[in-house]
N, C-alpha and C positions, 0 to 999 in steps of 0.2 A: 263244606267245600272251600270257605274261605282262605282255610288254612292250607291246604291241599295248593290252591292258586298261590299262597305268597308263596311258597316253595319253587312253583312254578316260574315266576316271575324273577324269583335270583337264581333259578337255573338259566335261563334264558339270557339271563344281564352278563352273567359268568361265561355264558356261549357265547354271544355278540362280541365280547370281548377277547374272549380268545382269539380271534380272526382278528386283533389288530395286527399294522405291519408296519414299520418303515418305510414301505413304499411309499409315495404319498399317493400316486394312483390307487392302491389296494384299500389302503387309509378312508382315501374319500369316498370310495363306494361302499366300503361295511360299514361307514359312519352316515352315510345316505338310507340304508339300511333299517341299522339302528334306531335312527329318525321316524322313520316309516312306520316300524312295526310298534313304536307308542303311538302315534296318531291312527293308525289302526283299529288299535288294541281300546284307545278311548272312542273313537268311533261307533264300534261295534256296540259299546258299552250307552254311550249317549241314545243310538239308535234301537237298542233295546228297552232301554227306558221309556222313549216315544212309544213304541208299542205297546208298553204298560205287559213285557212279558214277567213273569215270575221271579223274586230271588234267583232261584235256581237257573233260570233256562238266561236271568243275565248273566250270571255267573260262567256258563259255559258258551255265549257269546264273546266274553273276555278272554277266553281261554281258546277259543278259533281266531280271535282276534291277533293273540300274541303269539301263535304259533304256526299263522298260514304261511307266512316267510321262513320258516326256518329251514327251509329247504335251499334258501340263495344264497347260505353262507357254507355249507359245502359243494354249490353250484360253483360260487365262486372262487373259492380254493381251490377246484380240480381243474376247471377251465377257463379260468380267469375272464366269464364273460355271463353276464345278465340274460344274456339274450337265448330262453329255450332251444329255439329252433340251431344253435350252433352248439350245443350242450346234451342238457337233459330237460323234460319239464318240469319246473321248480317245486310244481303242486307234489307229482311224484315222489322227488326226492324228500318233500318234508313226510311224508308220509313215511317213508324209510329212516326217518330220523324220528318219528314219534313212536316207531315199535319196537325202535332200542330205547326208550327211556322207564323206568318202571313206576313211576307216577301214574302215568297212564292209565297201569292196570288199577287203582284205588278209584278210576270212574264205573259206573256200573255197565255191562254189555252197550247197551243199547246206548247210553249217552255218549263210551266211546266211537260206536259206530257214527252217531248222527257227526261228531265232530269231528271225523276222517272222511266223509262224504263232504261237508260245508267244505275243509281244506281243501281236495281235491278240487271240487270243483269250482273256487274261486277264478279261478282264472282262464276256463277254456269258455271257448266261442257260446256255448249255451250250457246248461244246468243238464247233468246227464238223464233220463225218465227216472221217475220214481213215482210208486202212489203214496207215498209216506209224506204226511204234510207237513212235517215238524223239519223231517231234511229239506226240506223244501225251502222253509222258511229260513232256516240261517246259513242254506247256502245263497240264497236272495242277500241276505245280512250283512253278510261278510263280500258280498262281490260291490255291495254299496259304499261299504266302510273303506273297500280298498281301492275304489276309484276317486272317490270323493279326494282322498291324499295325493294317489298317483297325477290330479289335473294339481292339485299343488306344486310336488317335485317337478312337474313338467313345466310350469306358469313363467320359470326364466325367459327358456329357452324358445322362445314361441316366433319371437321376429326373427325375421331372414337373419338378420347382420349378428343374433348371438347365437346361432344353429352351430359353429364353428365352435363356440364355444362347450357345447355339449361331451362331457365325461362319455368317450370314446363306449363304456361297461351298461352306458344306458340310452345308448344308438339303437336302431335296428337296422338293418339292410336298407341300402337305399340312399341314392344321388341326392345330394344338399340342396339342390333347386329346389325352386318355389311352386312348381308348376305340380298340377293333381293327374298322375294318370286318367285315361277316360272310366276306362271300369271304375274305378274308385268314383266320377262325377257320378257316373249312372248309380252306383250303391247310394251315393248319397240323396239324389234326385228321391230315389225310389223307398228308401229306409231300410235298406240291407246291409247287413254287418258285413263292412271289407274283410278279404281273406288277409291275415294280417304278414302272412308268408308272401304275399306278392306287392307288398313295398317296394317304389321304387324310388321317390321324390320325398322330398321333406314336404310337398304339400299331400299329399298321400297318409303320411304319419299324422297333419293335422285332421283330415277327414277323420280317419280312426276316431281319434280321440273323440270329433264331434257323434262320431258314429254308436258312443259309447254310451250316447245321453238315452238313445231308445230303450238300453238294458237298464234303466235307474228303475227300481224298483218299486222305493219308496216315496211319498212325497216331501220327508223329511228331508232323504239327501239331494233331491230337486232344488228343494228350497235353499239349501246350504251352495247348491253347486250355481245358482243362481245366483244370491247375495254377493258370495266371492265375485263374482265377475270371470267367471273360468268361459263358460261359453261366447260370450260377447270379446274377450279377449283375443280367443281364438278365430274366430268369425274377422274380427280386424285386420288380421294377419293372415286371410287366404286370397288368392289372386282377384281378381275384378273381372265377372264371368256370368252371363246370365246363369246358365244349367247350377252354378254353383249355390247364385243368389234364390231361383228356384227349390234346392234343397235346404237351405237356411230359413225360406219361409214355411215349410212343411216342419223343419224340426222345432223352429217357435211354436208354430202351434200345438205340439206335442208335448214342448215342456210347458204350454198354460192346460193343456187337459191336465199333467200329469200333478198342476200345482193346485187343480183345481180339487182333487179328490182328499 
């Protein structure tokens, strides 16, 4: 399969590329992009190692790794925006770009399926059922590997004062203020995933993100998401509130179970 992946890998370099522009706005979001889907791509790959899973099944972790994005660069040529909900869902469209490519077919049935199930389901609200534990596993994999980055890309932008500064293509919906709608305290009080459609505040987008650490899977990207300083950072930068500071100590002690396994 190795060889099959380096194929992979300069198809994908040769895509990424093609979506460059002149614009500088278009520029800096396929190069944000770009960014992304190697720390991904080595993510998924690092975190399969932790698990001591097989040649094989790392090999096609790198390969869910490098291709779960590849849907947000015809995302973003068609509607010049990141954001699903004003678009298409990104997971979607990569899946319509990996059934036109004929590589693909040189995986056997069943590894292509496990690795259009991990795509898709990177990125929606929960992991869709399945009894099959193997999709199970590297769509856990890949939803770790791509957080773990996206609290990276996001770690500028976190004070009030450089919100403004945030590349309009990796907004979501929703007033610059600092303040957390209530629904969103109560989600976080309680450990419920915000609906991420009903943004409305820039402190709202932070709950989110904190909201994200309940879905960490592994204790691996716990630990990594921890070391970085991603949650405490975040935590700094939400308003001064008891209901707030109430759900901040519940999610601490979540990430010491989760560090403790």
């Amino acid at each position: 399969m190795r060889e099959l992946l380096t194929r992979m890998h300069e198809w994908m370099s040769r895509y990424m590329k093609s979506f460059y522009s002149d614009d500088a706005q278009v520029q800096q979001g396929i190069l944000i992009k770009e960014k992304h889907t190697g720390y991904v791509t080595a993510n998924c790959v690092e975190l399969a190692k932790f698990l001591k899973l097989s040649t094989h099944d790392t090999e096609l972790a790198e390969i869910i790794g490098l291709f779960h994005d590849v849907g947000r660069f015809r995302q973003y040529s068609i509607y010049k925006t990141f954001n699903d909900a004003d678009s298409e869902d990104h997971a979607d469209l990569a899946l319509k770009v990996i059934d036109e490519l004929e590589f693909f077919k040189e995986l056997s049935a069943s590894d292509y399926d496990l690795v259009k199930f991990a795509i898709q389901n990177h990125n929606k609200k929960t992991i869709a059922p399945t009894e099959d534990a193997r999709k199970l596993l590297f769509a856990k994999l890949i939803r770790d590997a791509d957080k773990l980055d996206i609290y990276r890309v996001l770690e500028p932008f976190l004070a009030q004062e450089n919100v403004d500064k945030m590349p309009q293509f990796i907004k979501s919906k929703g007033n610059l203020v600092a303040e957390i709608s209530p629904d969103f305290v109560e989600n976080f009080v309680t450990g419920e995933q915000a609906d991420y459609t009903k943004i409305r505040t820039n402190g709202d987008r932070k709950i989110v993100r904190l909201m994200w650490i309940y879905d960490v899977n592994f204790s691996w990207t716990m630990k990594k998401i921890v070391e970085r300083g991603y949650i405490e950072k975040i935590v700094s930068n939400l308003p001064q509130d008891e209901r707030v500071a109430e759900g901040v100590r519940r999610l601490r002690l979540h990430v010491e179970e989760k560090l403790s396994e």
